[in-house]
N, C-alpha and C positions, 0 to 999 in steps of 0.2 A: 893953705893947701886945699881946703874943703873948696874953699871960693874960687879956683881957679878946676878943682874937679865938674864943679856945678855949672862953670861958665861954658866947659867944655861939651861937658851933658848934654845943655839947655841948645848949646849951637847945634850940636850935631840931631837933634830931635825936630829941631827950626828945617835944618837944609835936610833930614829923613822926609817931613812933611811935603816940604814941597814938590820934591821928587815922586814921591805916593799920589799928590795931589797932579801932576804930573801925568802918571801913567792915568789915572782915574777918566781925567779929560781925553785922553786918548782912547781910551776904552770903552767909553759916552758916543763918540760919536755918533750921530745919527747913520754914517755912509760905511760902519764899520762890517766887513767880513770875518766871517766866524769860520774859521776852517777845523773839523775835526779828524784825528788820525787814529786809525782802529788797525790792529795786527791779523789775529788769530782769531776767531771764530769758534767757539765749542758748545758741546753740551755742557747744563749745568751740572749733572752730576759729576762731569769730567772737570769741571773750573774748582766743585766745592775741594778736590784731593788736593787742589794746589796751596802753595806755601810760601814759594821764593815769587820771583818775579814774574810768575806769568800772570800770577792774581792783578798785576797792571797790564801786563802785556798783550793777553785775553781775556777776549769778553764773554760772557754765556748767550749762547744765542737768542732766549727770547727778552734780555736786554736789551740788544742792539734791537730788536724790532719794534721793543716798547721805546725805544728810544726817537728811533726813526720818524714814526706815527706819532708820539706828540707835537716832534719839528712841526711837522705840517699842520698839526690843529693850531700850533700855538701861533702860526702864521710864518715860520720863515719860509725863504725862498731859495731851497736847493738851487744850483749852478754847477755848471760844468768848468774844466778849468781853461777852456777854449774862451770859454764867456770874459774870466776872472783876467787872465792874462789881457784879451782884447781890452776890457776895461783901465788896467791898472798904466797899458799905453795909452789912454786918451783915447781908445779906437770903439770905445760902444758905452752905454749907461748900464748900470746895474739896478735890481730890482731893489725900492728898501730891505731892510733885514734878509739880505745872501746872506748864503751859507754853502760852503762846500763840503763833503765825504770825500776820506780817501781811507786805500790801505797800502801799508807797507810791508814787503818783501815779497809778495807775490803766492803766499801760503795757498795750498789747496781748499782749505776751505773757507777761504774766499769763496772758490767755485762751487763748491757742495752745498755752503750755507749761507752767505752774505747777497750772492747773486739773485738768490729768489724773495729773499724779502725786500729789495730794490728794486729789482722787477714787478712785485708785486705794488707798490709803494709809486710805484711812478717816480723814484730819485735816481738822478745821472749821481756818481763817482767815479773816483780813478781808482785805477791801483798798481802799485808800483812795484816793478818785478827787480829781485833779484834773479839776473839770466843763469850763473852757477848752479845747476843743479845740486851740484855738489858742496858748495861755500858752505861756512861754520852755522849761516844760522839755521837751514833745514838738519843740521845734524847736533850741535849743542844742548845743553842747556836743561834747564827742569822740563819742557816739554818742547816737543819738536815736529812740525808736519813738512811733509815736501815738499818740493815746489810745484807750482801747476805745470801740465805739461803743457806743449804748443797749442795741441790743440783746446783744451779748455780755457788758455791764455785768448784764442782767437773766439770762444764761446762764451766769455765773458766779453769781448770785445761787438762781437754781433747782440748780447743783448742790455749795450747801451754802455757799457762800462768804458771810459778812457784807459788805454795806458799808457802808460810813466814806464821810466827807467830807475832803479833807485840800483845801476852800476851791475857790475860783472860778477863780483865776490864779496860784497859788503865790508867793505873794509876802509876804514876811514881817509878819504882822498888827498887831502891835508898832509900826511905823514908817504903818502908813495912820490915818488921822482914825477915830474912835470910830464915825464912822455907818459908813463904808466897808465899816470892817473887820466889823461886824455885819453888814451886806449880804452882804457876801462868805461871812460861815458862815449867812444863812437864806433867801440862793439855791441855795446849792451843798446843801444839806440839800431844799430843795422837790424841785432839781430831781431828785436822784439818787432821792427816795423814788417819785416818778413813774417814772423811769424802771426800777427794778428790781422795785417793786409791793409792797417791804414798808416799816414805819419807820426811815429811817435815824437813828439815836440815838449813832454813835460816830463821835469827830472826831480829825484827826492835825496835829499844828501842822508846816504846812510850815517847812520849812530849822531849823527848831526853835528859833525868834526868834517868842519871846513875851514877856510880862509879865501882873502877876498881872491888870488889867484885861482882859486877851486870854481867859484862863481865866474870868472872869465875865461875857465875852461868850456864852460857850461855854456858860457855863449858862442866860442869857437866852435863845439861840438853839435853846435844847429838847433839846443833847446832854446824853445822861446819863454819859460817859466820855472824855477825852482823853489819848492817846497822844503824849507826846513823843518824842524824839531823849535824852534823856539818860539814859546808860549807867548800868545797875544792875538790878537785880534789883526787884519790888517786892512788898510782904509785906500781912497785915491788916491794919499800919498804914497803907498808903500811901492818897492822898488819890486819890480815883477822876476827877479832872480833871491831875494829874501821875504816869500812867503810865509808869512806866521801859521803855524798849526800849533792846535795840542792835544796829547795822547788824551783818548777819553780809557782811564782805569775800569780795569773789569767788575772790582767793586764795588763801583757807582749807583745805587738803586735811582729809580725813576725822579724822586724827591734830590738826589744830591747831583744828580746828573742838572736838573733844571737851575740848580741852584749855581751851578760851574760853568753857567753862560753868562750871568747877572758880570756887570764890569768891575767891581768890587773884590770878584772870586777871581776873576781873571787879573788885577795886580796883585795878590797874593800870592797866585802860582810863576807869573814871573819877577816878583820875590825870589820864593823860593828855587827856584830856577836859576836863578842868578846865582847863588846862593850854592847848589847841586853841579853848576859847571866847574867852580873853584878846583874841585882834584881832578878830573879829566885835563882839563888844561896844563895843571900844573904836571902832570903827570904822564902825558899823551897816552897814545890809542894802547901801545903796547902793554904798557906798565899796569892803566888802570881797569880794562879790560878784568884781569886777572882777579885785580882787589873788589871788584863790583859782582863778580858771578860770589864771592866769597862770602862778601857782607849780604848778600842777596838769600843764602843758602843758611846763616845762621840765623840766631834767633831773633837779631833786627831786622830779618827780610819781612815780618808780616806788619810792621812800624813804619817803612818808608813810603806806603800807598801816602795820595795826597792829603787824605783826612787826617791821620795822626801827622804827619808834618806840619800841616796847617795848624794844629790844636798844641804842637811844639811850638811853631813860630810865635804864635800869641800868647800864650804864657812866657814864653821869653820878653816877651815885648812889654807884657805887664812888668815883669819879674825887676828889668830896666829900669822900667819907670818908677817902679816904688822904690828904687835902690837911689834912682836919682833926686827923687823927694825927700828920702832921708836925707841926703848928700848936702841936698840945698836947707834942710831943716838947720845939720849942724854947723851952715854957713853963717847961716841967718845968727844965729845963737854964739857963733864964737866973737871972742870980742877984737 
């Protein structure tokens, strides 16, 4: 029994390896794009009361600007996602070390506080509007800003910022009927191109529950690039409708933010990622929705940021290993 535990062990840690080994190489690339996705914007005295999930889902403002500001010393090369899309077609070369900025849902302060220190910065982003004024996310949740209105939508648009559509009412595309969920990406594209005055062409799949029908909505609906949620780097290969991003946590000080670029930190997070989709999936938008604002609000919401995950995943991983060493000790040893 030991001997067939160990055998199983030792395989499954052979075919973990090279899957790890795997992303690592992908994540190496020289030609890789770094896409990051920022929500909400606040004060830090405002971020320190948080508890459940905003402490990922906002960032304190003078974060994002120490953040910003090392990009460029440390040499990347912000991009627009006019550039990224052009590229990812074969249709232009990218600079080494791109990187793109976005945000999601179209929060007001975006406009109040993300605008000026990119302006400031000299860095193009997008940001992807929920067009619902009304939709659950400007009203839910541990904390909640509105949505921009048109015209600050069209004032972050004049100074430099792209927008995106990220849908009508946030609501995961995947789970509404085929016509619905079309309506929902070629209202929220009419409306926003009216209201900012140029083509909006790039879309952000809310709560990042799609399927591949969702994505060829997106190309019926006249977007030329969509931006998901799932963590990774994305390179000439990538398909310019499955854009990699990943949430930068509010958390993150200066030291752990530089550290979550290195390719190393990035297959740990889509690890874990992989890992975090399991009950959404199995669960869909309705169901798990419900159980995520719950676990969010108890006492494991301040345990889920990516650092204690990652300091779970690795003691797990030790914990394995030495469970499998025994395993194989008492192999070795039985007669």
């Amino acid at each position: 029994m030991f001997v067939l535990l160990a055998l199983a062990g030792w395989t499954a840690v052979g075919i973990g390896a090279l899957w790890l080994a795997g992303m690592l190489r992908e994540e190496s690339r020289p030609d890789r794009v770094v896409g990051l996705l920022y929500h909400r914007v606040v004060p830090r005295e405002l971020w320190d009361r948080f508890s459940g999930s905003e402490r990922i889902f906002s960032i304190p403002e003078p974060h994002l600007a120490e953040q910003l500001a090392w990009l460029l010393r440390d040499g990347y090369r912000p991009i627009s996602l006019d550039q990224l899309a052009d590229a990812l077609r074969g249709e232009a070369a990218l600079p080494p070390r791109a990187l793109f900025v976005t945000f999601d849902d179209g929060c007001e302060s975006v406009f109040l506080r993300a605008r000026p220190i990119l302006a400031r910065l000299g860095i193009p982003a997008a940001v992807f509007v929920t067009v619902d004024a009304d939709a659950w996310i400007f009203r839910e949740g541990e904390y909640a800003e509105r949505r921009m209105t048109p015209d600050e939508i069209r004032a972050c648009a004049d100074a430099g910022m792209q927008i995106g559509s990220h849908a009508v009412s946030h609501r995961g595309l995947d789970a509404l009927p085929r016509a619905e969920a079309l309506a929902e990406l070629v209202r929220s594209r009419e409306l926003l191109t009216e209201w900012c005055g140029a083509e909006v062409r790039h879309f952000a799949v809310p709560l990042n529950f799609y399927s591949e029908e969702t994505l060829d909505l997106c190309a019926e609906a006249g977007y030329r690039s969509v931006c998901t949620s799932d963590n990774g780097t994305s390179n000439a290969d990538t398909d310019p409708y499955r854009i990699k991003r990943f949430i930068v946590e509010g958390s993150l000080d200066l030291e752990s933010f530089q550290q979550s670029l290195e390719p190393r930190v990035i297959v740990q997070r889509r690890l874990l990622a992989a890992l975090k989709q399991l009950p959404p999936r199995l669960l869909g938008e309705r169901r798990w929705m419900p159980v995520r604002e719950r676990i969010f609000a108890s006492r494991l919401g301040p345990w889920l940021g990516f650092g204690a995950l990652r300091a779970a995943l690795l003691g797990s991983a030790v914990l394995f290993l030495a469970t499998l060493l025994g395993v194989t000790w008492a192999a070795l040893l039985s007669p």
